[in-house]
C-alpha positions, 0 to 999 in steps of 0.5 A, spaced: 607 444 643 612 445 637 618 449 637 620 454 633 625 450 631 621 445 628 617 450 624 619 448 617 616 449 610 609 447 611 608 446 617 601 448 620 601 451 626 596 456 632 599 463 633 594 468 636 589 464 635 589 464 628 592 457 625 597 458 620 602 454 615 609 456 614 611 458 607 619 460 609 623 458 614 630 461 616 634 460 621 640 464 623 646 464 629 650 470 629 657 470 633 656 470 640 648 472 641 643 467 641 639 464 635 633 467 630 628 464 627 625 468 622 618 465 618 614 468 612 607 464 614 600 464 611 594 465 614 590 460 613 583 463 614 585 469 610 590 468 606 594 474 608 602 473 609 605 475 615 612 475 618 615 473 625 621 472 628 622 468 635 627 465 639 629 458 639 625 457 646 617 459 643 613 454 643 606 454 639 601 450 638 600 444 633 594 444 629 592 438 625 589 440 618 586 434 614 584 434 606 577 433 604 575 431 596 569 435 596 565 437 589 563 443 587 556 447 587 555 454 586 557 460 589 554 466 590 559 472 590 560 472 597 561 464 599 562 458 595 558 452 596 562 445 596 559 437 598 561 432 600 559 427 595 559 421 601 555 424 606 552 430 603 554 435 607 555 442 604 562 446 607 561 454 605 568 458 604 569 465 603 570 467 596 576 472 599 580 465 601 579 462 594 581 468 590 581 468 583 582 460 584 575 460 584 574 461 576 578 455 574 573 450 578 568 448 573 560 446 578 561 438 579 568 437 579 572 435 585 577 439 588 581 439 595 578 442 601 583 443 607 579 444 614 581 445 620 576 443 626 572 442 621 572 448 618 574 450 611 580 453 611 583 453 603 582 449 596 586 446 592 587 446 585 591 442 579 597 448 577 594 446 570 588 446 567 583 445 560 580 449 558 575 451 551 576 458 547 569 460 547 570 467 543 577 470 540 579 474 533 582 469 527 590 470 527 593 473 520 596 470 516 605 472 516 605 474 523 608 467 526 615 470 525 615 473 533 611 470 539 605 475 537 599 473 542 592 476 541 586 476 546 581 470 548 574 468 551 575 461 555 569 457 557 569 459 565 569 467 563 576 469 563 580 473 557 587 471 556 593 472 551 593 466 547 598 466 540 595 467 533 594 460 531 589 458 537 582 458 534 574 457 537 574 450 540 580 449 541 582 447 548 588 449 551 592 448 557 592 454 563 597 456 568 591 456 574 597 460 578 598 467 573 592 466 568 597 464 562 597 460 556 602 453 557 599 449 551 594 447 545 591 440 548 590 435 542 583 432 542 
């Protein structure tokens, strides 16, 4: 069992039968009266953010999550298929827990899979990838003297802004967290 005073960032814990990790954690003593512990914390089947408030004295389970390097396969609109590349064995996980995570994960490449109990909870990707630009217009020429951006096709589907210099073929880095363009990658 784990207090409510040590549940700090991070943390993974059960809370009506749900396992959870702990995203922020305040701890406030007013005057005469007793302590507070408010926590924001995520759903790790979900994904879903939920706020608590506790006293000290709450007592929760603790629950041991562990991080597999699995290969990704396929997924079908609802699940995404992943393998363990020892044993062979495939993990489905909900598309709805992934998010839009799913679009940055290339087919044979190795991502982080959290599991609890042996179920697949989340999957862990770089902040930053490479990506191709598979289809954009060409930039005009004068129109570099502002931050001017235009629309572009990446290998994996998605359309984002990139600047004018950009062309098709080149590779360019992607923030995973906002969809955003960072840098051109040199070959």
């Amino acid at each position: 069992m784990i207090s409510a005073t040590d549940l700090k960032n991070g943390t993974a814990f059960q809370i009506e039968e749900k396992p959870y990790t702990v995203i922020k954690y305040d701890h406030r003593k007013m005057g005469r009266g007793g302590a507070t512990i408010k926590i924001t914390a995520k759903n790790l089947e979900t994904g879903q953010l939920k706020e608590y408030s506790f006293t000290p004295n709450n007592k929760f389970e603790e629950i041991n999550t562990i991080k597999r390097q699995l290969q990704y396969l396929y997924n079908d609109g609802t699940v995404a298929t992943f393998m363990d590349p020892e044993s062979f064995t495939q993990y489905e996980v909900d598309l709805n827990v992934i998010g839009d995570a799913i679009h940055f994960i290339k087919e044979g490449s190795q991502v982080d899979v959290l599991f609890w109990d042996e179920k697949p909870l989340s999957v862990d990707i770089a902040p930053k990838i490479t990506l191709e630009v598979v289809q954009t217009e060409k930039g005009v020429k004068g129109n570099s003297a502002t931050n001017v951006f235009k629309p572009a096709k990446l290998e994996n589907g998605l359309e984002i802004k990139v600047p004018l210099f950009i062309k098709v073929g080149d590779k360019i880095r992607v923030d995973t967290r906002d969809s955003s363009y960072v840098e051109r990658v040199n070959n």
